[in-house]
C-alpha positions in Angstrom: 0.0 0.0 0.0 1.0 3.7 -0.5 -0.2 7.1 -1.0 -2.1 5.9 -4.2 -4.2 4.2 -2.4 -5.9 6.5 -0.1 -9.0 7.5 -1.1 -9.6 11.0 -1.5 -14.2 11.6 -1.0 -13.7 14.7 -3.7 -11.8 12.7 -6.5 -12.9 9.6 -5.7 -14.4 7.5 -8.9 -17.8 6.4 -7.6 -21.4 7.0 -8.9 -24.5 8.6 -7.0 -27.2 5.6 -6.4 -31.0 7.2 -6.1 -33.6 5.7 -4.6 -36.3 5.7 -2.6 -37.1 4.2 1.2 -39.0 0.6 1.1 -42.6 1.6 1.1 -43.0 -0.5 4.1 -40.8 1.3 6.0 -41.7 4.7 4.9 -43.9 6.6 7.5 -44.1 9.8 5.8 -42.6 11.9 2.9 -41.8 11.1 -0.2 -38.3 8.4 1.2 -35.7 10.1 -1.9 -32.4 9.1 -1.1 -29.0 9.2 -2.6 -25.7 7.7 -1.7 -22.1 7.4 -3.0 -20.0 4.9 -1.6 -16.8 5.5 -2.1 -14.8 3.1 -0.3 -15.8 -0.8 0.2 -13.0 -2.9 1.5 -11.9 -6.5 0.3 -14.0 -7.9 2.7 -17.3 -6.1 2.3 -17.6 -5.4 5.7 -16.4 -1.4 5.9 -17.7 1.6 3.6 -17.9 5.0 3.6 -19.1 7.7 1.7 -21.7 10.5 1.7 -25.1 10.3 2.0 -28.5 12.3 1.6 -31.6 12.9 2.0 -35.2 14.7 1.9 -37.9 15.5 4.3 -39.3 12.0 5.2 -40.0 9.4 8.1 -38.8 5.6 8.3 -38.2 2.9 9.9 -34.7 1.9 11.0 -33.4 -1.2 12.0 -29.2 -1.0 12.1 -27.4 -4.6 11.4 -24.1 -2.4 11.0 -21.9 0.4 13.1 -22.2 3.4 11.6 -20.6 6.9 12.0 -21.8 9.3 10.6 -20.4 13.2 10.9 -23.7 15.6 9.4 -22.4 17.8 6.8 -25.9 20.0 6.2 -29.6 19.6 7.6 -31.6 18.3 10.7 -32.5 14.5 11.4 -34.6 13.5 14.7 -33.3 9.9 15.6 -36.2 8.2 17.8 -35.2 4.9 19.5 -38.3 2.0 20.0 -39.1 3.5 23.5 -39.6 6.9 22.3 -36.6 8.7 23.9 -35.1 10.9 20.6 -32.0 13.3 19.6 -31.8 15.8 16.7 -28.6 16.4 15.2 -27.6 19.2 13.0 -24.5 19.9 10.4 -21.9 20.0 12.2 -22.7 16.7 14.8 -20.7 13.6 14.2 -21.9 10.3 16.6 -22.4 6.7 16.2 -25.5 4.5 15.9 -24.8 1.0 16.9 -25.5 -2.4 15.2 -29.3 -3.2 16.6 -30.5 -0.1 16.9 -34.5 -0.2 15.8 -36.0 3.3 16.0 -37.5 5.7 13.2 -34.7 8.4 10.8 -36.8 11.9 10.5 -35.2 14.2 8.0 -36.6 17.8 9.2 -34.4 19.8 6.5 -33.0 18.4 3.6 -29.7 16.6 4.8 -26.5 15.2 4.0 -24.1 12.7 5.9 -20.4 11.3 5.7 -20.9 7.7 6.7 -18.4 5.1 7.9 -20.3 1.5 8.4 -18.8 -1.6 9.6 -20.9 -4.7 9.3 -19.4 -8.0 10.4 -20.0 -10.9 8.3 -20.2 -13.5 10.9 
C-alpha cells in the first residue's frame, strides 16, 4: 500500500445511487435518497461515503456500526421506546449495530458515513 491508495471523498471514482425508502418502511414523505460509496474494503464489511436525503419518516433497523459526521440539515433519531436526539450539520456520533427506531429528516440533509458490518 501507498499514497495511491488513499481514497480522496472529492476525487474519488464512484457514482450517486438514487432511490427511494422501502414503502414498508416509509412513514411519511416522499423516502428520496442518494448515496455514493466510495470506499468498500476486500472484505465487504467497511464503507464509507456520503449520504442524503429529503424531508421524510422511516423505519430503521441497524445490522451495521455506523458513524456518521452531518455535513448540512436536521435529522430526529427516535429509539423503540420513544426517547429521541436531533442532530444538525456539524454533529458527528455513532448508531450502533441493533438499533430499531425511526430516521426523521426535518431539513433536507447530508451525511459522511463510515459502516462496519461483520459478516459472521
Amino acid at each position: 500500500m501507498n499514497v495511491a491508495d488513499i481514497v480522496l471523498f472529492a476525487t474519488a471514482a464512484a457514482v450517486e445511487d438514487n432511490y427511494v425508502v422501502d414503502a414498508e418502511k416509509l412513514l411519511a414523505g416522499d423516502g428520496r435518497q442518494a448515496v455514493r460509496n466510495v470506499y468498500s474494503d476486500e472484505s465487504d464489511q467497511f464503507h464509507a461515503g456520503v449520504w442524503r436525503g429529503e424531508v421524510a419518516t422511516w423505519r430503521v433497523r441497524y445490522t451495521e456500526h455506523e458513524f456518521c459526521h452531518m455535513l448540512t440539515g436536521e435529522v430526529k433519531i427516535t429509539d423503540a421506546t420513544g426517547e429521541s436526539i436531533t442532530v444538525r450539520a456539524g454533529d458527528s456520533f455513532v448508531i450502533p449495530a441493533g438499533f430499531v427506531g425511526v430516521w426523521q429528516v426535518l431539513q433536507p440533509a447530508s451525511k459522511l458515513y463510515v459502516i462496519f458490518e461483520s459478516k459472521r
